[in-house]
N, C-alpha and C positions, 0 to 999 in steps of 0.2 A: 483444445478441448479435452475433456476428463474421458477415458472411454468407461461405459457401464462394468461394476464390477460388483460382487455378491458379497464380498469381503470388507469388512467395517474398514471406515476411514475414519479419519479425525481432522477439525478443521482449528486452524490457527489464525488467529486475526494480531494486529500490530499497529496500533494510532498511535500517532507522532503528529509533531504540528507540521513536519514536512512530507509526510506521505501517509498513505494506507498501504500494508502489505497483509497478505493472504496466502497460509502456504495448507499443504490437504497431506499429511501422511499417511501412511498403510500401517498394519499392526506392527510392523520393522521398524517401523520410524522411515520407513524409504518415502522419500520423496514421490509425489502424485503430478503434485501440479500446484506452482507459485505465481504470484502474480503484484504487480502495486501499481497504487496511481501518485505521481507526486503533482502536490497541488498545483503549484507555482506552472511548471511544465504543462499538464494535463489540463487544466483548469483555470487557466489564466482570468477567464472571466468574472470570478469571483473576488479578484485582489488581496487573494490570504496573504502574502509579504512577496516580496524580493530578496535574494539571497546572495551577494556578491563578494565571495570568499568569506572573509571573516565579519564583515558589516552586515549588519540584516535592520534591514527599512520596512515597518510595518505599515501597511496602509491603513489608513485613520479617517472616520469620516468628519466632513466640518459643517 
């Protein structure tokens, strides 16, 4: 978790079709606190693809 701090931060977001990443800078640019979800891993329920080395199997509805 972020602990409270009085000092501006800045938030960075990153969508890709294999993940979500989330990173929080401080006015340095130093790192806060990073985070991502990848779909396939995280979220299987949804069937956004499979990714097997270089082959990628989208799922399709019929």
């Amino acid at each position: 978790t972020m602990a409270a701090s009085a000092a501006p931060c800045y938030l960075g977001w990153d969508f890709s079709t294999q993940q979500l990443k989330v990173i929080v800078v401080d006015e340095q640019l130093r790192v806060i606190y990073e985070d991502n979800i990848n779909f396939d891993k995280d979220l299987p329920e949804f069937g956004v693809g499979m990714y097997c080395g270089r082959l990628i199997s989208m799922c399709v509805d019929k």
